[in-house]
C-alpha positions as CSV (number, residue, x, y, z in Angstrom):
1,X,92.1,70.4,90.1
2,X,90.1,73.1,89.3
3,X,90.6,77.1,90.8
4,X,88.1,79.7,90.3
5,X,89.3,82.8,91.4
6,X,86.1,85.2,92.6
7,X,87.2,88.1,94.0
8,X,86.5,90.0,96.1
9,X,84.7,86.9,97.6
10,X,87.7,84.6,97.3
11,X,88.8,81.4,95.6
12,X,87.1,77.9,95.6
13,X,87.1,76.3,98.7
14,X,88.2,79.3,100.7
15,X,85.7,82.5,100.9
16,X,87.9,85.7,102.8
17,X,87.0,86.2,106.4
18,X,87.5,82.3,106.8
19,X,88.5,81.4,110.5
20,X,92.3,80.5,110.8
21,X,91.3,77.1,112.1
22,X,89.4,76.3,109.0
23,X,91.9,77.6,106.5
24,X,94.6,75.2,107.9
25,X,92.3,72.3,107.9
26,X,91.3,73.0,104.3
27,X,95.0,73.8,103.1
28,X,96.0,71.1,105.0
29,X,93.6,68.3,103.0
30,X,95.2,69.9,99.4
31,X,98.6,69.3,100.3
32,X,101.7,69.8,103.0
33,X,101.0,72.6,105.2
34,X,103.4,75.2,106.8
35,X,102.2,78.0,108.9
36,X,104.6,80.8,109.5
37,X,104.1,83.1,111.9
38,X,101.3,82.4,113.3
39,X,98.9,83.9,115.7
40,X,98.3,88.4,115.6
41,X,100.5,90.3,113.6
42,X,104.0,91.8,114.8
43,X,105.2,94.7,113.2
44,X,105.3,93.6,109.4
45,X,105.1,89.5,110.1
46,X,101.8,87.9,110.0
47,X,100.3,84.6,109.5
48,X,100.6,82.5,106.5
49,X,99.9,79.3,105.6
50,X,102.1,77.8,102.7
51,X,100.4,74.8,101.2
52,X,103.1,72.6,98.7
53,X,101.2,70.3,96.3
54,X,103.0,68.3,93.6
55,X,103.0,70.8,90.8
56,X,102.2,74.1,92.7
57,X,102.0,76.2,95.8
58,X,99.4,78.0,97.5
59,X,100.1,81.2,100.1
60,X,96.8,81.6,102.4
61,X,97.5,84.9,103.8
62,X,95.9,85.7,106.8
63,X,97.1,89.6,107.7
64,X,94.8,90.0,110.9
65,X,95.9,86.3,112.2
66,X,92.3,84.9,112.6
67,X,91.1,85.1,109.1
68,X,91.8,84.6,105.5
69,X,92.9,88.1,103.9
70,X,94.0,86.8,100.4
71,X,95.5,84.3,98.3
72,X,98.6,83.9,96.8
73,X,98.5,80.9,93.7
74,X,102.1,80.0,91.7
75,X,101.8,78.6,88.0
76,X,101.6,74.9,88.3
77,X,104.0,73.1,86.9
78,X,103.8,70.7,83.9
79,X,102.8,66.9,86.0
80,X,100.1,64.6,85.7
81,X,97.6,66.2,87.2
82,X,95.3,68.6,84.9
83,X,95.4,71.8,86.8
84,X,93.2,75.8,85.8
85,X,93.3,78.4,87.4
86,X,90.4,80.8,85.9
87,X,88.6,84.0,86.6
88,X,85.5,84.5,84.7
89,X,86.6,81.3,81.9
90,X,89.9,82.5,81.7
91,X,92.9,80.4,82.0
92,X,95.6,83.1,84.5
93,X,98.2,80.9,83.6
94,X,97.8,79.1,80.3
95,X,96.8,82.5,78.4
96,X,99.3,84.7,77.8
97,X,99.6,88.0,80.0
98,X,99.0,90.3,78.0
99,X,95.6,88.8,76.8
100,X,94.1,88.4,80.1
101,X,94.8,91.8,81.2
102,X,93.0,93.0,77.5
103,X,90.3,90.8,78.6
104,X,90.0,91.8,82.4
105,X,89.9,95.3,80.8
106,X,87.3,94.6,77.8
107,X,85.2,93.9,81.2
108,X,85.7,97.5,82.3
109,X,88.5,97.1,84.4
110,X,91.9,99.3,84.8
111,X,95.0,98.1,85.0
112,X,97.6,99.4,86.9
113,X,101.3,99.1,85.8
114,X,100.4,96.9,82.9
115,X,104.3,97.3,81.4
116,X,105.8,96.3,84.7
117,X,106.4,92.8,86.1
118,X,103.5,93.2,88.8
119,X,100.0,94.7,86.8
120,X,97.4,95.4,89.1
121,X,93.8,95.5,88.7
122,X,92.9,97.3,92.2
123,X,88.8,97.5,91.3
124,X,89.0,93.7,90.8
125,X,91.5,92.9,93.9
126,X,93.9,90.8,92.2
127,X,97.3,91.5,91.4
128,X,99.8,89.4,89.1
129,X,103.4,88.5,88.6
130,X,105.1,87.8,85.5
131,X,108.6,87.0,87.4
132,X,111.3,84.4,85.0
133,X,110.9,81.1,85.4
134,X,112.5,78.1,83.1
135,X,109.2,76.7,82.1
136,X,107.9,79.9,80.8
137,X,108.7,81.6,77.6
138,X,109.7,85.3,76.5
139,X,107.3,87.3,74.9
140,X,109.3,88.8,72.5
141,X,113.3,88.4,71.6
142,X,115.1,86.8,74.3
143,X,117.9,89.5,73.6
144,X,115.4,92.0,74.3
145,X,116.1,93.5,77.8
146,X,112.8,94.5,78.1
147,X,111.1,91.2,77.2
148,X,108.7,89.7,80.1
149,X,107.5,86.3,80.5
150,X,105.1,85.4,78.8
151,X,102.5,84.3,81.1
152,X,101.5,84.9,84.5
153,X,104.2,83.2,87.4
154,X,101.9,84.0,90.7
155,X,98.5,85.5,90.7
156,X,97.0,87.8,94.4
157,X,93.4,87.6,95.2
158,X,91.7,89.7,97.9
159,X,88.3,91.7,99.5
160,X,87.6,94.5,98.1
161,X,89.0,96.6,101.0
162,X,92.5,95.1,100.3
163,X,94.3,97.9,98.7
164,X,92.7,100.3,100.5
């Protein structure tokens, strides 16, 4: 499987502004569905659709409750099936961190709170995580308190409005 992540248009399969109805259908033919909360937002609930496939997960967030307002994508986890996640050639999750933010910003973007476990890159409306997991290394000495995973655990994409 094969993700191209295109903001501020979306990610394959699922352009933002997609009707609720159609982004359940398609999560729904990638893997088991949940939808939590669904229907307008209340207070600071709104509609999600968590899609579970063998070797990742998938968080359609739909903020409004009638259309697709970003995308939340975990690292997939090592399985049979051959899974990228890419923006512009590059692999989010197989590259290390810190060279995909040097090479979203070799493309003239900023990043904001590169040194932090949650770097966003606001003119390109996606925002990553580098949170611990088993599977993922340390980059840099493991008794370094300051040491971050390596690569990339989740990866946000969204319109260009989105943090607005």
């Amino acid at each position: 499987m094969h993700i191209d992540l295109d903001p501020p248009n979306g990610i394959t399969g699922f352009p933002f502004g997609m009707p609720a109805e159609e982004v359940k259908a398609a999560a729904a033919a990638l893997g088991r569905v949940r939808v939590i909360d669904e229907g307008p937002p209340r207070g600071w609930a709104f509609m999600k659709v968590d899609t579970v496939l063998a070797q990742f997960a998938i968080t359609f967030h739909l903020e409004d409750g009638k259309t697709l307002t970003s995308v939340e994508i975990w690292r997939p986890f090592a399985g049979p099936e051959e899974i990228s996640v890419t923006w512009r050639g590059i692999d989010v999750f197989r590259t290390p961190a810190a060279e995909v933010l040097a090479r979203i910003e070799a493309a003239g973007y900023r990043i904001e709170d590169r040194e932090y476990f949650h770097p966003q890159v606001r003119d390109l409306t996606l925002g990553f995580s580098r949170n611990s997991r088993d599977d993922i290394p340390l980059d840099g000495d493991e008794d370094d308190e300051d040491a971050m995973p390596m690569y990339f655990s989740a990866v946000l994409a969204a319109p260009a409005e989105y943090y607005d």
